[in-house]
C-alpha positions, -999 to 999 in steps of 0.1 A, spaced: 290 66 -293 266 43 -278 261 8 -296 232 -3 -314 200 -19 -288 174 -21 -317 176 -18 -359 139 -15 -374 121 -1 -401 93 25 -389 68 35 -415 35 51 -427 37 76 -397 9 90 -389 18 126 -367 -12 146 -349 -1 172 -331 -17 196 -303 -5 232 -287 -7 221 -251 -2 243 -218 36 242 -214 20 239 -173 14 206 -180 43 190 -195 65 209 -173 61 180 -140 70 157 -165 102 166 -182 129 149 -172 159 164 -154 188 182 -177 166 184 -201 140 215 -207 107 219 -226 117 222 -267 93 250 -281 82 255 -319 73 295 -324 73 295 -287 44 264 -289 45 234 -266 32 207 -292 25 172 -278 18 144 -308 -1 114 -310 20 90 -332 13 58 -348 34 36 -374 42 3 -383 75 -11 -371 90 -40 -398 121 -58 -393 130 -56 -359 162 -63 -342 173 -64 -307 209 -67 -301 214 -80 -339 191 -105 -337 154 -108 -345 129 -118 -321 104 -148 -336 69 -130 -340 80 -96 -327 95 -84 -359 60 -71 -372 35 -48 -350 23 -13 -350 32 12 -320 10 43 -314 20 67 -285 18 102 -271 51 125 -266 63 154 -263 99 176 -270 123 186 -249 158 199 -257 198 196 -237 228 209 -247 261 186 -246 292 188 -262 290 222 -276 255 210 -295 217 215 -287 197 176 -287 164 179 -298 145 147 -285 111 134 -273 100 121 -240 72 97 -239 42 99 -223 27 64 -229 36 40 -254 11 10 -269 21 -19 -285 8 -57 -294 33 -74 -284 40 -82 -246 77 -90 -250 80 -57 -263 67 -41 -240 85 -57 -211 117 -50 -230 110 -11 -233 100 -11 -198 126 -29 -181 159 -14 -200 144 21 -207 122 23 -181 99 37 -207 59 36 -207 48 10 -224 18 -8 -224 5 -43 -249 -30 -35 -260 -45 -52 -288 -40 -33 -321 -43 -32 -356 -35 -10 -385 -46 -2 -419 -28 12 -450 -41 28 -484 -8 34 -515 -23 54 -532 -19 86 -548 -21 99 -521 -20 75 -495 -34 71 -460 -30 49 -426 -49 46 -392 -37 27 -361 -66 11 -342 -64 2 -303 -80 -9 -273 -79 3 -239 -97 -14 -213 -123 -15 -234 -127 14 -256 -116 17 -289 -94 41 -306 -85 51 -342 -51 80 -350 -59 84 -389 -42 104 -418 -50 110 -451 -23 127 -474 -27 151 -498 -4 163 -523 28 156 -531 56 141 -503 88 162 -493 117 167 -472 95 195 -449 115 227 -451 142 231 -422 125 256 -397 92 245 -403 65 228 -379 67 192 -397 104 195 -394 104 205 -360 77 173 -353 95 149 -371 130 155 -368 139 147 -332 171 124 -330 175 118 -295 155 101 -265 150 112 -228 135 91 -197 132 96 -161 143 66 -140 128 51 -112 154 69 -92 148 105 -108 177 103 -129 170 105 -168 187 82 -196 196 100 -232 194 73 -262 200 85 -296 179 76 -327 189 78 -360 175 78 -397 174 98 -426 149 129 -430 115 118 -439 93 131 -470 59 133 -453 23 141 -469 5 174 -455 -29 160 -443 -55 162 -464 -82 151 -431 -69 138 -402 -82 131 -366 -82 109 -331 -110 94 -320 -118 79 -286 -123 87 -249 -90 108 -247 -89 111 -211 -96 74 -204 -60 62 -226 -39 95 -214 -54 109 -179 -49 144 -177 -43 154 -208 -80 142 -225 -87 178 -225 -61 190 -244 -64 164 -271 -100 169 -273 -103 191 -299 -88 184 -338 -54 190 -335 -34 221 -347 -17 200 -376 -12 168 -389 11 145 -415 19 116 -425 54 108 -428 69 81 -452 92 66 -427 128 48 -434 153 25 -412 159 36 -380 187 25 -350 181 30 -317 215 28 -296 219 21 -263 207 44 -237 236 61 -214 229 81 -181 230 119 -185 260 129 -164 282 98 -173 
């Protein structure tokens, strides 16, 4: 097993998810790895949350320990080792924080971008959370408000399926793709109670504003717990 690159605590995420045209995310999937369906669904999610405590390497990073992250991915699935890994691919990645960025970038060679951000929490009973950006100008808002009750979603089920991805893939510059695990307990998460993105789509994520154009299919809000990242290995190695 790999070691650890980054400890953290990732809460208050907010999941909107959209059926998209499997013709679309199909360019992008990295090699070994195939498009992960739900009920025969392509689902793509916009994700935001708040990351607290962060470590790299064991050590935390003065003024990079606190800062939201929204991005867009999608799911893919491998087998290896007799077992099926059910991960996520990023599409783009935003953050506050250039180091960060540069970091994600340059080991991962993932997509990450600093914009500036902010984020905004309600506890109650039942709580919400938006995540606020910029891009080049225009603004943006991914907002949940629970409803309900939190739980553990049942296995099999589309919150499950969103949230419940332990494994990350990236292509390389060179066309190769690096598999990084992620690990953390299962999540109790909020059905939404109203939820929605709002923004020029197509101007933050070319090519797919269409598809996230409309309200999405579903929506959570997830409660979040500690999380490690280990260190990403080459598929094949």
């Amino acid at each position: 097993m790999a070691s650890p690159f980054l400890t953290a605590e990732w809460t208050w995420l907010v999941m909107l998810n959209w059926e998209l045209d499997p013709a679309l995310l199909r360019p992008i999937v990295p090699a070994g790895t195939e498009l992960d369906l739900h009920a025969g669904r392509a689902l793509a999610s916009v994700v935001g949350f708040h990351f607290g405590k962060t470590r790299v390497l064991g050590l935390p990073i003065p003024f990079h320990c606190n800062f939201e992250e929204v991005n867009l991915r999608f799911y893919v699935r491998r087998e290896a080792r007799g077992e099926v890994r059910r991960g996520v691919v990023f599409i783009r990645e935003l953050v506050p924080r250039w180091a960060v960025a540069w970091v994600a970038r340059t080991v991962y060679n993932e997509q990450y971008a600093s914009v500036p951000m902010g984020h905004s929490i309600e506890r109650g009973a039942p709580p919400a959370a938006s995540y606020r950006w910029t891009w080049r100008g225009k603004p943006f808002e991914a907002r949940v408000r629970g409803m309900g009750e939190p739980s553990v979603p049942a296995e099999g089920s589309e919150a499950s399926f969103i949230a419940e991805h332990y494994w990350g893939y990236t292509r390389q510059r060179d066309g190769s793709t690096l598999e990084y695990q992620v690990e953390h307990p299962a999540w109790r998460v909020w059905a939404a109670g109203e939820a929605g993105l709002s923004g020029d789509a197509e101007a933050c994520y070319p090519g797919f504003g269409k598809a996230l154009a409309g309200p999405p299919a579903s929506a959570f809000l997830a409660e979040g717990s500690a999380v490690t990242v280990r260190k990403g290995v080459p598929l094949g190695t």
